[in-house]
DRENTORKOL-3810 file (N, C-alpha, C; in nm, 4 decimals):
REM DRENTORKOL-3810
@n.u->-5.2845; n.v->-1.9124; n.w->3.1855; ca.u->-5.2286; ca.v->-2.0130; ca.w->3.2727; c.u->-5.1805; c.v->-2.1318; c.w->3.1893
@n.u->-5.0904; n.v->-2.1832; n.w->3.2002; ca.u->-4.9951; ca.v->-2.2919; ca.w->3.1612; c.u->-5.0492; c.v->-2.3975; c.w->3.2081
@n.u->-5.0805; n.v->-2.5178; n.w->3.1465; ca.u->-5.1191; ca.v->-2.6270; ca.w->3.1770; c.u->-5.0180; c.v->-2.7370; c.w->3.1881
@n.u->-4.8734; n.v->-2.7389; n.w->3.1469; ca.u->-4.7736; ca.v->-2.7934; ca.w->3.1660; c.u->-4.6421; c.v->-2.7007; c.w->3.2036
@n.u->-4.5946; n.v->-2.7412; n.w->3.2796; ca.u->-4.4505; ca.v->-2.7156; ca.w->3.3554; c.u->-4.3438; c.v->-2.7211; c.w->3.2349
@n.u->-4.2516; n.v->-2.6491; n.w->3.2298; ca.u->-4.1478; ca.v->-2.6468; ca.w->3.1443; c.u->-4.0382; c.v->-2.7392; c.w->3.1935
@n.u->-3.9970; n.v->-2.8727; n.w->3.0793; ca.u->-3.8688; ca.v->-2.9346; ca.w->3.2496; c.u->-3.7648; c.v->-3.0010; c.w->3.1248
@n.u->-3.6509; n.v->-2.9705; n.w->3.1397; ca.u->-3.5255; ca.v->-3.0181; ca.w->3.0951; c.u->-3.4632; c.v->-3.1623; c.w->3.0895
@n.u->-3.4652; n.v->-3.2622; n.w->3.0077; ca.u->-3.4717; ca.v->-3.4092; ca.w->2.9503; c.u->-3.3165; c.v->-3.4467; c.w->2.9442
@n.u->-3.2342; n.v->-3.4354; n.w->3.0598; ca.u->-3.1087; ca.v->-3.4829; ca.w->3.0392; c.u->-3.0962; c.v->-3.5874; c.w->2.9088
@n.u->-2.9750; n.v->-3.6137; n.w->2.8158; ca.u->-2.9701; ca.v->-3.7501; ca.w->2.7238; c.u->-2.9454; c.v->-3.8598; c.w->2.8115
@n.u->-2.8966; n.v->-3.8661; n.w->2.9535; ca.u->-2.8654; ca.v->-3.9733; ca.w->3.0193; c.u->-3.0151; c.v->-4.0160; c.w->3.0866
@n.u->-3.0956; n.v->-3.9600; n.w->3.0890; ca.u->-3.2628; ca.v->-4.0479; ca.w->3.1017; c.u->-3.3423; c.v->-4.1177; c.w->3.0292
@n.u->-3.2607; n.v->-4.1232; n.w->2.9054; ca.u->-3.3597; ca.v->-4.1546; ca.w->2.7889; c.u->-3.2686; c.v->-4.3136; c.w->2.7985
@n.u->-3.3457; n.v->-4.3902; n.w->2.7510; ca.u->-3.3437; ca.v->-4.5479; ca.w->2.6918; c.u->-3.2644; c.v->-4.5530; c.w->2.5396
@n.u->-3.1675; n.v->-4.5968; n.w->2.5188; ca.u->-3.1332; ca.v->-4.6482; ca.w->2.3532; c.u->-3.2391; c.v->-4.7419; c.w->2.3279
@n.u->-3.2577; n.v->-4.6697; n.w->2.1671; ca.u->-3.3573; ca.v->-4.7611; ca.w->2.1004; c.u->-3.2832; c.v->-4.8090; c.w->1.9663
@n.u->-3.2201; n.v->-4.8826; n.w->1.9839; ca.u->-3.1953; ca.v->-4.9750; ca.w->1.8514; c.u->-3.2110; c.v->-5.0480; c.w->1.7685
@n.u->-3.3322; n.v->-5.0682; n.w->1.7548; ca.u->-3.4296; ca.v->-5.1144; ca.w->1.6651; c.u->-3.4571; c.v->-5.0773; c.w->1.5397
@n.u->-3.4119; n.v->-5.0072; n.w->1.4863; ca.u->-3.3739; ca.v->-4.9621; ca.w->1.3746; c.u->-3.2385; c.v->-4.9353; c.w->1.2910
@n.u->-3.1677; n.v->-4.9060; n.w->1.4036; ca.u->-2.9535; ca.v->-4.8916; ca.w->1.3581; c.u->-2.9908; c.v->-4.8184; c.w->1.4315
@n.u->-2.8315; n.v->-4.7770; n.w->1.4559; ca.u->-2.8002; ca.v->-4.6304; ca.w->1.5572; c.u->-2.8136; c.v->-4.6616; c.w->1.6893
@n.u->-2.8440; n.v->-4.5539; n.w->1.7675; ca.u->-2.8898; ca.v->-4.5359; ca.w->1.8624; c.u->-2.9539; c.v->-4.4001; c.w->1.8930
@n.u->-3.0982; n.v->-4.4784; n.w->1.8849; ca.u->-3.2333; ca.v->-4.3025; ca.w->1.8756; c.u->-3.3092; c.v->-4.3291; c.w->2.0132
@n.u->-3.2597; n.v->-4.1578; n.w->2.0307; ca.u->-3.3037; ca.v->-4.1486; ca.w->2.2462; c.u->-3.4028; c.v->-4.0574; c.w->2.1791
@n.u->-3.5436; n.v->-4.0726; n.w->2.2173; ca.u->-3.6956; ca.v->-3.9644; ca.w->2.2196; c.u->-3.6868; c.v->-3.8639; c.w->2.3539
@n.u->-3.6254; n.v->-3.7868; n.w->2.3635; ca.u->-3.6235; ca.v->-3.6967; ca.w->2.4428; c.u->-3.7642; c.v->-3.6345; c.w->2.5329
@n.u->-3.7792; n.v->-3.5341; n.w->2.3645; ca.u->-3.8876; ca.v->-3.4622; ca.w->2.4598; c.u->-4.0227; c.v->-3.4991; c.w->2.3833
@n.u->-4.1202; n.v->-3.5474; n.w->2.4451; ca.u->-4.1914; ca.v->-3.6258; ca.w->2.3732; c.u->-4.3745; c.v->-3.6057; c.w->2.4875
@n.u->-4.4672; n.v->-3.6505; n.w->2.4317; ca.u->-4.6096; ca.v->-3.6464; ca.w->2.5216; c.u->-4.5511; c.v->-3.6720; c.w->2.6586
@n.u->-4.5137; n.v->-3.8355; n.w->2.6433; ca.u->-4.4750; ca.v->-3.9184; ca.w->2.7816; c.u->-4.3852; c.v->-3.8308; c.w->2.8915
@n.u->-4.2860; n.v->-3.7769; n.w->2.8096; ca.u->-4.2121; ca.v->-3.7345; ca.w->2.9038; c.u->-4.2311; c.v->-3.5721; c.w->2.9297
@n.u->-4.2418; n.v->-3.5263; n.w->2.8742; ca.u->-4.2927; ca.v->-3.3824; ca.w->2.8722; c.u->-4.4343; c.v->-3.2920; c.w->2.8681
@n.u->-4.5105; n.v->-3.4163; n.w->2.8259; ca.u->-4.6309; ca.v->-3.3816; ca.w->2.8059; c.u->-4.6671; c.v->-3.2404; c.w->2.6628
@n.u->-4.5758; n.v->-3.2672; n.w->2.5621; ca.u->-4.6034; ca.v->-3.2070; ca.w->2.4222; c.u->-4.7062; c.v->-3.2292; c.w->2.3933
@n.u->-4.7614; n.v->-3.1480; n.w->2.2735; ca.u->-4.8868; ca.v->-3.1828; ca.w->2.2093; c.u->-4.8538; c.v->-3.1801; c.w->2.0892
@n.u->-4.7671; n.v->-3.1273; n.w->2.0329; ca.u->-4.7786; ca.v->-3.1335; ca.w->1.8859; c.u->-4.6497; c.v->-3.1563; c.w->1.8108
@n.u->-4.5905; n.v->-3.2574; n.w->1.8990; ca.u->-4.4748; ca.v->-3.3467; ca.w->1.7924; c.u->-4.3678; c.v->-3.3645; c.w->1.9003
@n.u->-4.2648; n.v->-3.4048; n.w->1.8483; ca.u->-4.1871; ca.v->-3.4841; ca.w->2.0010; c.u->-4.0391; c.v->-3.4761; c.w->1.9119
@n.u->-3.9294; n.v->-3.4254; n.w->2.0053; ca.u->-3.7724; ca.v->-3.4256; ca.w->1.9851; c.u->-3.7117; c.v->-3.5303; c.w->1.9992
@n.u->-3.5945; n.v->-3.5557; n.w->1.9252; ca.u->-3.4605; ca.v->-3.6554; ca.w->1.9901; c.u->-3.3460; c.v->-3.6675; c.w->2.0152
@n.u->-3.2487; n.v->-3.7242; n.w->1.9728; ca.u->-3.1397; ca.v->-3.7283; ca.w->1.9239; c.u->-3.0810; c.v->-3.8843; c.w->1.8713
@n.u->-3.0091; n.v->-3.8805; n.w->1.7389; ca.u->-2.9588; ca.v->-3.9537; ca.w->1.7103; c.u->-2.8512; c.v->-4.0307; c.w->1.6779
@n.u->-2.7952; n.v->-4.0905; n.w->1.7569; ca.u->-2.6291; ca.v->-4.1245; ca.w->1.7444; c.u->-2.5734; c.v->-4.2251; c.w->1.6539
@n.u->-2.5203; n.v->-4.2156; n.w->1.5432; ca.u->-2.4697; ca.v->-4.3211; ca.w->1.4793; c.u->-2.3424; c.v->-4.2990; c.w->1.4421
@n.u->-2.2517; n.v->-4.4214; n.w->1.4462; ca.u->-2.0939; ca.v->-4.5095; ca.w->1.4790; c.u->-2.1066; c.v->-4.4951; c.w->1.3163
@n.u->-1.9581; n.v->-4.5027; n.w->1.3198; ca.u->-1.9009; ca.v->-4.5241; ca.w->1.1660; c.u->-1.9508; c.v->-4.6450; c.w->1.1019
@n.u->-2.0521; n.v->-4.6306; n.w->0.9943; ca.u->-2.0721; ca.v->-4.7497; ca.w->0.9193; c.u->-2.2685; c.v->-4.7872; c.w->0.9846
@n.u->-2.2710; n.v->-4.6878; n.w->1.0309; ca.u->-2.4114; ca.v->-4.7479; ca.w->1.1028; c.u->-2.5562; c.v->-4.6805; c.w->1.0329
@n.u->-2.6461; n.v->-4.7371; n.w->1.0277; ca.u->-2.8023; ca.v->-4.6364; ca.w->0.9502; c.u->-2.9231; c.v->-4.6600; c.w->1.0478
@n.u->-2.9855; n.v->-4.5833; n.w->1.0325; ca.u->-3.1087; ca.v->-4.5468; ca.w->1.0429; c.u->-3.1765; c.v->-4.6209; c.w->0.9301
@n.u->-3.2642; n.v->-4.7384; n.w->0.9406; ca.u->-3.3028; ca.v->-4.8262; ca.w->0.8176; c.u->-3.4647; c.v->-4.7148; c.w->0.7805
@n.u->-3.4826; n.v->-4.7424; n.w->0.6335; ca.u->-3.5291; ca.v->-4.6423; ca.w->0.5602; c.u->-3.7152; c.v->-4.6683; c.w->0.6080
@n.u->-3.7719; n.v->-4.5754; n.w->0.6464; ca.u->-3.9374; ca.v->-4.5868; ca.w->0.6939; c.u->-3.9548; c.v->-4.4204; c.w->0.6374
@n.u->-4.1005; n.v->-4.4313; n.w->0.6803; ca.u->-4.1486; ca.v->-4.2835; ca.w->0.6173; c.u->-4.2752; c.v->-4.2805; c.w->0.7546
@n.u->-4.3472; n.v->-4.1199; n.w->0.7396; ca.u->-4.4204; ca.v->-4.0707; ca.w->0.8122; c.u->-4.5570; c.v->-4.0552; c.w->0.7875
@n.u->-4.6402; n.v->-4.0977; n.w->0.7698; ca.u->-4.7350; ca.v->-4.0865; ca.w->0.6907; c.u->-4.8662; c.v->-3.9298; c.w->0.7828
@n.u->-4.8402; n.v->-3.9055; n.w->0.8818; ca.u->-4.8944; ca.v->-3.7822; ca.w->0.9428; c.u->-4.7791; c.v->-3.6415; c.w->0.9998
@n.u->-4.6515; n.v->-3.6825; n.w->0.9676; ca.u->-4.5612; ca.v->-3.5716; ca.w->1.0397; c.u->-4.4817; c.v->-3.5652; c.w->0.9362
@n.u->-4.4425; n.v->-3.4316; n.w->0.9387; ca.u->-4.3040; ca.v->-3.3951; ca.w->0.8708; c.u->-4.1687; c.v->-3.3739; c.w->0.9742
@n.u->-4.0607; n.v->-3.4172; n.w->0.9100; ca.u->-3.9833; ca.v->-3.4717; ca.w->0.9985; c.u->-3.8434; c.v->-3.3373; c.w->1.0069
@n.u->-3.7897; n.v->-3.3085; n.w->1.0918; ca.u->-3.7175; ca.v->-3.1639; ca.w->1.0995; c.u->-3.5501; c.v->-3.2328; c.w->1.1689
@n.u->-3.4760; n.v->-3.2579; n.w->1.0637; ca.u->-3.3491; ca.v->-3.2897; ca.w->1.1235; c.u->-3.2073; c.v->-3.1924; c.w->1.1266
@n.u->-3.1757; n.v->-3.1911; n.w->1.2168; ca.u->-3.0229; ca.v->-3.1056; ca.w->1.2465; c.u->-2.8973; c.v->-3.1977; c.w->1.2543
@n.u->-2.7807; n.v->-3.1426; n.w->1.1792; ca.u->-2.6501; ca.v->-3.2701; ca.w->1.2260; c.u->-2.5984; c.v->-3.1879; c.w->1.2827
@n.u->-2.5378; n.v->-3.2177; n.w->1.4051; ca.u->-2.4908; ca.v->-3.1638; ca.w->1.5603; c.u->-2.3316; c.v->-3.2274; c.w->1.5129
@n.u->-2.3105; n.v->-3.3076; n.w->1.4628; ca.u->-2.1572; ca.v->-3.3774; ca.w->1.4484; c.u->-2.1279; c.v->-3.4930; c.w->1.3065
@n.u->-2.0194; n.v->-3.4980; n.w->1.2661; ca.u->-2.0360; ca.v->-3.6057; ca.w->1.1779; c.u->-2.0893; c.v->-3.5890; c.w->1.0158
@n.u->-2.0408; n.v->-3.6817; n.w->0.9582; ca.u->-2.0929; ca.v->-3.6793; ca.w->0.7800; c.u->-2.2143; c.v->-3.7743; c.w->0.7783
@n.u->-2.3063; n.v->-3.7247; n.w->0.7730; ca.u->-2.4425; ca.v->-3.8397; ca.w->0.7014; c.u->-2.4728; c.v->-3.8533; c.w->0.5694
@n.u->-2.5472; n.v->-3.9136; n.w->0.4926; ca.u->-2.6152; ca.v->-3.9412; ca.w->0.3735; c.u->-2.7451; c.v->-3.9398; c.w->0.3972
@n.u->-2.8686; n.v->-3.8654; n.w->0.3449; ca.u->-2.9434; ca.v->-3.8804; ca.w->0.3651; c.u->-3.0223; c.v->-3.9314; c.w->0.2446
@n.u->-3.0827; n.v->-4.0386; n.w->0.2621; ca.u->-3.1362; ca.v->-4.0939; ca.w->0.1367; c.u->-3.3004; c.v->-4.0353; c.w->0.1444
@n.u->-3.3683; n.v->-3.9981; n.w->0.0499; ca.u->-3.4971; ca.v->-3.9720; ca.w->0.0303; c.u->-3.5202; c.v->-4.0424; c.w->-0.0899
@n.u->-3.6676; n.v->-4.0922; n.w->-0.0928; ca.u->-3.7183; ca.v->-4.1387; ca.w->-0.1915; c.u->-3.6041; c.v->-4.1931; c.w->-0.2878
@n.u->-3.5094; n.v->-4.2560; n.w->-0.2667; ca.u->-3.3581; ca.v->-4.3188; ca.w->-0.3461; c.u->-3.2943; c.v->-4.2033; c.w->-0.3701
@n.u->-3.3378; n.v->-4.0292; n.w->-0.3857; ca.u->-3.2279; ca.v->-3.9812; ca.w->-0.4216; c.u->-3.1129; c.v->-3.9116; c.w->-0.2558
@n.u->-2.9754; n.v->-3.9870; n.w->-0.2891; ca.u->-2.8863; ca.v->-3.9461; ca.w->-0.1969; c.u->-2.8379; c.v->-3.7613; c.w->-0.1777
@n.u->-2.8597; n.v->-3.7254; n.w->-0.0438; ca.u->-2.8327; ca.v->-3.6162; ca.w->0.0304; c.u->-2.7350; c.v->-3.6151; c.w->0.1234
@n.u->-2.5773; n.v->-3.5577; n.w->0.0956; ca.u->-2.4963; ca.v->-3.5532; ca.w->0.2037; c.u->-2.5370; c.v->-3.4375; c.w->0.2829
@n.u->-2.4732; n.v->-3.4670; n.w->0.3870; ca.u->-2.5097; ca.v->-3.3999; ca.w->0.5091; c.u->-2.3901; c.v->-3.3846; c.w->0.5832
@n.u->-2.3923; n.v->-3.2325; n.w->0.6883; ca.u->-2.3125; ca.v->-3.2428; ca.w->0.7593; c.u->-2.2909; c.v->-3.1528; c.w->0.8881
@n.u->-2.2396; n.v->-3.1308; n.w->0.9964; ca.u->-2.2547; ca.v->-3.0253; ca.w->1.0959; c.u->-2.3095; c.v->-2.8982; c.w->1.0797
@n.u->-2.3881; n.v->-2.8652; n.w->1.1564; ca.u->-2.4613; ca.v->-2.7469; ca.w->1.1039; c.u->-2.5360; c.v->-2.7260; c.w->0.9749
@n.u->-2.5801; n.v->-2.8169; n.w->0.9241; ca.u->-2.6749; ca.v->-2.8350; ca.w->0.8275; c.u->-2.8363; c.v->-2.8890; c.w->0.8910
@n.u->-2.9587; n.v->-2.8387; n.w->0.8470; ca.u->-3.0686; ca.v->-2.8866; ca.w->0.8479; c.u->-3.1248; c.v->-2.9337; c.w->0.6911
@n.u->-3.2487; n.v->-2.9871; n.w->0.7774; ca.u->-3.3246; ca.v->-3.0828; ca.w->0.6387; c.u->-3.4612; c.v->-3.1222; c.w->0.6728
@n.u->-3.5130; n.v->-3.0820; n.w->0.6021; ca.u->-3.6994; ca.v->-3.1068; ca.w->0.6105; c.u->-3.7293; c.v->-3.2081; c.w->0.5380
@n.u->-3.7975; n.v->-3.3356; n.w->0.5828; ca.u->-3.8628; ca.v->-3.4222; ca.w->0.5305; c.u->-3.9895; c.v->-3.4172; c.w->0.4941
@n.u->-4.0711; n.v->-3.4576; n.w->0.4089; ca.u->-4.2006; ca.v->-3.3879; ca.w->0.3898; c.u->-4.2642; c.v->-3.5286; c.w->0.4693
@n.u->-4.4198; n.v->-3.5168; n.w->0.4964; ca.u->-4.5380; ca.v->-3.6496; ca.w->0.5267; c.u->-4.4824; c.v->-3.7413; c.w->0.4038
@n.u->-4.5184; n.v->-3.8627; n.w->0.4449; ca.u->-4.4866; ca.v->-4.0039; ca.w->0.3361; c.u->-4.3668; c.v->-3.9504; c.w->0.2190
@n.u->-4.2387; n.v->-3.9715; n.w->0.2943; ca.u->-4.1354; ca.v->-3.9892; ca.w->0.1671; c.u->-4.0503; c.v->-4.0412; c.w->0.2414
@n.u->-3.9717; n.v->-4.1219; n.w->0.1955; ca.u->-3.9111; ca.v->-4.2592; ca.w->0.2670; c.u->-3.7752; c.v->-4.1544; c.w->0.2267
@n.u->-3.7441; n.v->-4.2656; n.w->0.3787; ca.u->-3.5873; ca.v->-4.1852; ca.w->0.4228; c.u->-3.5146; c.v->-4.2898; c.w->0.5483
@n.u->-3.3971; n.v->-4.2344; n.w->0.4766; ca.u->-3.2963; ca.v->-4.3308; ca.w->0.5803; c.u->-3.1686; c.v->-4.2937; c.w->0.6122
@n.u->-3.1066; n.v->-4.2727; n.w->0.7169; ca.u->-2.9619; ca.v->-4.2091; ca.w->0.7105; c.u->-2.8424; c.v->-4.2721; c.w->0.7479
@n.u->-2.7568; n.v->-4.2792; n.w->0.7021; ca.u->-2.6085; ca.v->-4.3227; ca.w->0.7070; c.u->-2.4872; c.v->-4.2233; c.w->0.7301
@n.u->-2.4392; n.v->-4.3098; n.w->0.8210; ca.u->-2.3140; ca.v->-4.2725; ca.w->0.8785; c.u->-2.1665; c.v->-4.2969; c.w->0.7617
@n.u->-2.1324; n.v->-4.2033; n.w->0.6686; ca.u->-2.0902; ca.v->-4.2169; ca.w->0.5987; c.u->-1.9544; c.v->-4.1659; c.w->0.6334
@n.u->-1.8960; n.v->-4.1392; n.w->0.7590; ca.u->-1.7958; ca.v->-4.0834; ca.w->0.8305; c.u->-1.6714; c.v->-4.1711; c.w->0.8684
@n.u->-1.5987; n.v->-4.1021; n.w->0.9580; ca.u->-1.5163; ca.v->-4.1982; ca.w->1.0310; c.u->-1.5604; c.v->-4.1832; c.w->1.1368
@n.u->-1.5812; n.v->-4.0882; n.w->1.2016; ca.u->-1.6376; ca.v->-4.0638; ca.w->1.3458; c.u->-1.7448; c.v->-4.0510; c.w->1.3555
@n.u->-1.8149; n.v->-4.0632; n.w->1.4851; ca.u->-1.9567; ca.v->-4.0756; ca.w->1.5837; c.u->-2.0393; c.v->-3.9394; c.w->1.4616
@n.u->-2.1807; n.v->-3.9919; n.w->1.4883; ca.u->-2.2509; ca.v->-3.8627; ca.w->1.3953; c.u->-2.3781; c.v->-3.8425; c.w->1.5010
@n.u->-2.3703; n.v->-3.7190; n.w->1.5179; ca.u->-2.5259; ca.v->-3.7132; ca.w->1.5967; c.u->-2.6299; c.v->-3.5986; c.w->1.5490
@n.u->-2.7125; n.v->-3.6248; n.w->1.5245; ca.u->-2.8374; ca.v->-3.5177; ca.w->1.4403; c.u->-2.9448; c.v->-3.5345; c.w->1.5472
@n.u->-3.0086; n.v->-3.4313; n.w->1.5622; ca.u->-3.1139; ca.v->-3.4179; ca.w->1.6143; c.u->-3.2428; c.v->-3.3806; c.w->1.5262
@n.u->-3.3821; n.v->-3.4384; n.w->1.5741; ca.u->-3.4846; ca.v->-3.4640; ca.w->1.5108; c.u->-3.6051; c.v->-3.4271; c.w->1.5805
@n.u->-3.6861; n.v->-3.3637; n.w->1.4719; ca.u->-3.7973; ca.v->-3.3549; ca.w->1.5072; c.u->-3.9109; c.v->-3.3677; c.w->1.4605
@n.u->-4.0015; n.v->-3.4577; n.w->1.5210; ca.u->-4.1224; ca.v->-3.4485; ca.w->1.3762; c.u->-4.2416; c.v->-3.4106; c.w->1.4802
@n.u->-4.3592; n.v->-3.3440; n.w->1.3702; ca.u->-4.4818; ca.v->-3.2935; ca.w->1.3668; c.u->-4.5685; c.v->-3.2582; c.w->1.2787
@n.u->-4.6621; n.v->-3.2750; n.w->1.2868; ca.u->-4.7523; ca.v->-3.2862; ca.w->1.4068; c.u->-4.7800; c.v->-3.4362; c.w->1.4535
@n.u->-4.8370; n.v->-3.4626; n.w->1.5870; ca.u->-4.8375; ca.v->-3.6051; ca.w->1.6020; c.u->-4.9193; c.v->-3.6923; c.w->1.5211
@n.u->-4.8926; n.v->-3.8214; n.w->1.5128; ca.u->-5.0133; ca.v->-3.9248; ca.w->1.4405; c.u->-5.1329; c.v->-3.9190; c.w->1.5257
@n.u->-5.2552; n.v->-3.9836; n.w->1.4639; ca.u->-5.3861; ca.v->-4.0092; ca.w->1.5885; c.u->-5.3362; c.v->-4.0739; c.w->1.6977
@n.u->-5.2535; n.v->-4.1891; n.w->1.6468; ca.u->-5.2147; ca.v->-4.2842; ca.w->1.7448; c.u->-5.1190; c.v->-4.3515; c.w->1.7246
@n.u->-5.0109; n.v->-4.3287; n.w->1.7898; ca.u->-4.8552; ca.v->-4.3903; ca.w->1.8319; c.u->-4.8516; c.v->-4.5131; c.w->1.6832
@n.u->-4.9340; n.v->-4.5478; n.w->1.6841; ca.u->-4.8723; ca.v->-4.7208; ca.w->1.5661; c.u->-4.9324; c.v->-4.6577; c.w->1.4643
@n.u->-4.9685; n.v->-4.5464; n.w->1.4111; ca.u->-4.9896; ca.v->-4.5065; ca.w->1.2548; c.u->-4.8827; c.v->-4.4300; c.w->1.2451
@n.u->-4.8104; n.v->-4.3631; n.w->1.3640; ca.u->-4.6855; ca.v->-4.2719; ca.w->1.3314; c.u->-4.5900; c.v->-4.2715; c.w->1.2862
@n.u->-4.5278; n.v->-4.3965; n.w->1.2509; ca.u->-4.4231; ca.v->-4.5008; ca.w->1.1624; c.u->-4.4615; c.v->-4.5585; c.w->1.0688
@n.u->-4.4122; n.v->-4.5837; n.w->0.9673; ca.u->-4.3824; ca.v->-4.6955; ca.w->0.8310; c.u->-4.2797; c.v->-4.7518; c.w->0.8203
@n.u->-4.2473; n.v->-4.8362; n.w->0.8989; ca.u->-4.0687; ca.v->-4.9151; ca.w->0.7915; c.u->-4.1195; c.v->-4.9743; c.w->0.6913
@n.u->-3.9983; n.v->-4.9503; n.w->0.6119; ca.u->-4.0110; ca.v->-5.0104; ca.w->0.4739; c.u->-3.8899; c.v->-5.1317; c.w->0.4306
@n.u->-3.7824; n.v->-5.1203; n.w->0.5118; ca.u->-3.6717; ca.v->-5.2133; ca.w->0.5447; c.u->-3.5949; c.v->-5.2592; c.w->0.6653
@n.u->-3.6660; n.v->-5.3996; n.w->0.6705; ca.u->-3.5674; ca.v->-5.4456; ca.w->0.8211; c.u->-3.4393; c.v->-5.4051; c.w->0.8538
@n.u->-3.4095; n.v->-5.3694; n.w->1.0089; ca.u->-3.2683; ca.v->-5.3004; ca.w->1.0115; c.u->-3.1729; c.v->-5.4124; c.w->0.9990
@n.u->-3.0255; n.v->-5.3560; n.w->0.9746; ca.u->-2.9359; ca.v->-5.4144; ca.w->0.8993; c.u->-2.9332; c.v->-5.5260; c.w->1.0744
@n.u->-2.9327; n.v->-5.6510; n.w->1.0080; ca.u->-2.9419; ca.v->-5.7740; ca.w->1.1553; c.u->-3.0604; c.v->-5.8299; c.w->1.2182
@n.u->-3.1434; n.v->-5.8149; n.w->1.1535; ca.u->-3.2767; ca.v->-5.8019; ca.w->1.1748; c.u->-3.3907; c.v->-5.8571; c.w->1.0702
@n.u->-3.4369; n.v->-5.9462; n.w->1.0095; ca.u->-3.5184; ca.v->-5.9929; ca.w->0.9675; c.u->-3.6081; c.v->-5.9514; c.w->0.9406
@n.u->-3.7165; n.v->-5.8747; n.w->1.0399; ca.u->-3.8556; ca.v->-5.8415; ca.w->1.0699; c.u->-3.8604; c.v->-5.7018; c.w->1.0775
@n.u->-3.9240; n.v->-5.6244; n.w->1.0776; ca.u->-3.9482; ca.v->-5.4976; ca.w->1.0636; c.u->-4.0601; c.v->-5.5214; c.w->1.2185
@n.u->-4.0366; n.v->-5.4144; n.w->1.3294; ca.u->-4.0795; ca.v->-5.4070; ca.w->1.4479; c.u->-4.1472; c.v->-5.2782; c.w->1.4565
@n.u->-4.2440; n.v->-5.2892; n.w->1.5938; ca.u->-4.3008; ca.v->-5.1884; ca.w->1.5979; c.u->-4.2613; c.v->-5.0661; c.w->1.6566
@n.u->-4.2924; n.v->-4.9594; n.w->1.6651; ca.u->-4.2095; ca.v->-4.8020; ca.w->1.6746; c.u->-4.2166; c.v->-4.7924; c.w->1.8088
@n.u->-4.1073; n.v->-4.7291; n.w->1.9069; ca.u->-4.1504; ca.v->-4.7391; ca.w->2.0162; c.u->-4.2810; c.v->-4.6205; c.w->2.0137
@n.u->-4.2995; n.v->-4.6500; n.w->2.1842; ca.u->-4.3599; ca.v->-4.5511; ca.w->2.2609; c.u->-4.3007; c.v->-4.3852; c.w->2.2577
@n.u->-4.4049; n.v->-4.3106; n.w->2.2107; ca.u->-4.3802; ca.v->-4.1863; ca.w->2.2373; c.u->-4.4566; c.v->-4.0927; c.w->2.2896
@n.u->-4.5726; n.v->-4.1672; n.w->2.2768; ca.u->-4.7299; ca.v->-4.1311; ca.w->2.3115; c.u->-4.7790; c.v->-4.2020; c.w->2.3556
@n.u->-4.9018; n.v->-4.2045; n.w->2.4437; ca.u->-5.0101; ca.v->-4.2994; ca.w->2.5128; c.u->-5.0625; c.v->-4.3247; c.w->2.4053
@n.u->-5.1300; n.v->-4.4640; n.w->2.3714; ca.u->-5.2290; ca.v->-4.4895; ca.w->2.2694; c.u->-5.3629; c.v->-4.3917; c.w->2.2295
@n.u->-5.4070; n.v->-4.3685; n.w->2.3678; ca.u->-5.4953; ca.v->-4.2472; ca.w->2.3151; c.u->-5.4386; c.v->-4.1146; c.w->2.2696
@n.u->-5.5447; n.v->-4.0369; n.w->2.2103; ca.u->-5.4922; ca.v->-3.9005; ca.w->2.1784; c.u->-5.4441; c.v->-3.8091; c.w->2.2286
@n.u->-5.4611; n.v->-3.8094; n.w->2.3604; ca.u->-5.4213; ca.v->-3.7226; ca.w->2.4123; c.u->-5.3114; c.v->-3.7283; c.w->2.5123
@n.u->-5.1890; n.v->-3.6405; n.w->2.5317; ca.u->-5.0738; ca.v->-3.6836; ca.w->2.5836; c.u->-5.0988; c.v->-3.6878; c.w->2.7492
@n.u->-5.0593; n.v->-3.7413; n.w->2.8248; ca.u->-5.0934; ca.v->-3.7345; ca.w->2.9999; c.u->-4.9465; c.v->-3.7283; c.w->3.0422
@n.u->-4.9184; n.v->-3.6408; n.w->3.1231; ca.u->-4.7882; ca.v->-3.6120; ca.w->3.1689; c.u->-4.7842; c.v->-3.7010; c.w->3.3159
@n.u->-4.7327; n.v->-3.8446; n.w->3.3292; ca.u->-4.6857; ca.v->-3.9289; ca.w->3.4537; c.u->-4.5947; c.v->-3.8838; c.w->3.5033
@n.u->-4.5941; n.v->-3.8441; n.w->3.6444; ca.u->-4.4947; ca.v->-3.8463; ca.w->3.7386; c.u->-4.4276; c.v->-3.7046; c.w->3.7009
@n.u->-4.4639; n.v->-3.6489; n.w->3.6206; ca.u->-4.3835; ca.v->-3.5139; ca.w->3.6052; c.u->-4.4718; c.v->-3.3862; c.w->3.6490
@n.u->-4.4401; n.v->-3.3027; n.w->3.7623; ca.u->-4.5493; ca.v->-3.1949; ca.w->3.8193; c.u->-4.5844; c.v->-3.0987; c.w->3.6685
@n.u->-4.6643; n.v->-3.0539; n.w->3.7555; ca.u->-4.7554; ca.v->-3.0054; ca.w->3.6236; c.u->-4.7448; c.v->-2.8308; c.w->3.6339
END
């Protein structure tokens, strides 16, 4: 027996999170889906736009480019990227991606396994470009460990 319902995350439900560059929608995630062991997205970035550089210190991170030329920087050494290409990030190695295109770039992402708890699951290491302060990661998970599926039948 299945303890969660299988349910489909339109991109038009999700919130832009720009707090970093870009624009990164958490799709399928504890909150919304009730996952247990790591959470999807997608990521949209405009000509000239990044993803400012943080690392993972409990997940390895699983990215796809769906459209567009990226750069993917690891640990300083540069990785182009491009449609139909994937890329594995390992736990703790700093990374950041750029829109090195003319047109819109969108990659999709995935990391796992989850952190203990939502605020160990991020590291920035550089304020995003307009931004001063380095902020905290959104919500992807309840603070506790364990994911609770709200408002979505079970």
């Amino acid at each position: 027996m299945y303890k969660t319902r299988p349910r489909i995350v339109d991109l038009s439900e999700t919130e832009p999170n720009r707090k970093r560059g870009g624009d990164l929608r958490t799709m399928l995630t504890p909150v919304t889906v009730g996952s247990t062991s790591g959470f999807m997205g997608l990521a949209i970035l405009q000509p000239g736009e990044r993803i400012s550089e943080h690392y993972h210190p409990y997940s390895e991170e699983f990215v796809y480019v769906v459209q567009g030329s990226l750069e993917a920087d690891l640990d300083d050494e540069v990785f182009p990227m491009g449609p139909d290409q994937g890329l594995m990030i390992p736990i703790n190695m700093r990374h950041r991606f750029r829109n090195v295109g003319s047109e819109e770039a969108r990659m999709v992402f995935h990391l796992g396994p989850l952190a203990p708890k939502p605020s160990l699951g991020h590291v920035d290491t550089e304020a995003s470009e307009g931004s001063e302060t380095l902020k905290p990661y959104p919500v992807v998970q309840e603070e506790d460990t364990r994911p609770v599926r709200r408002g979505v039948p079970s």
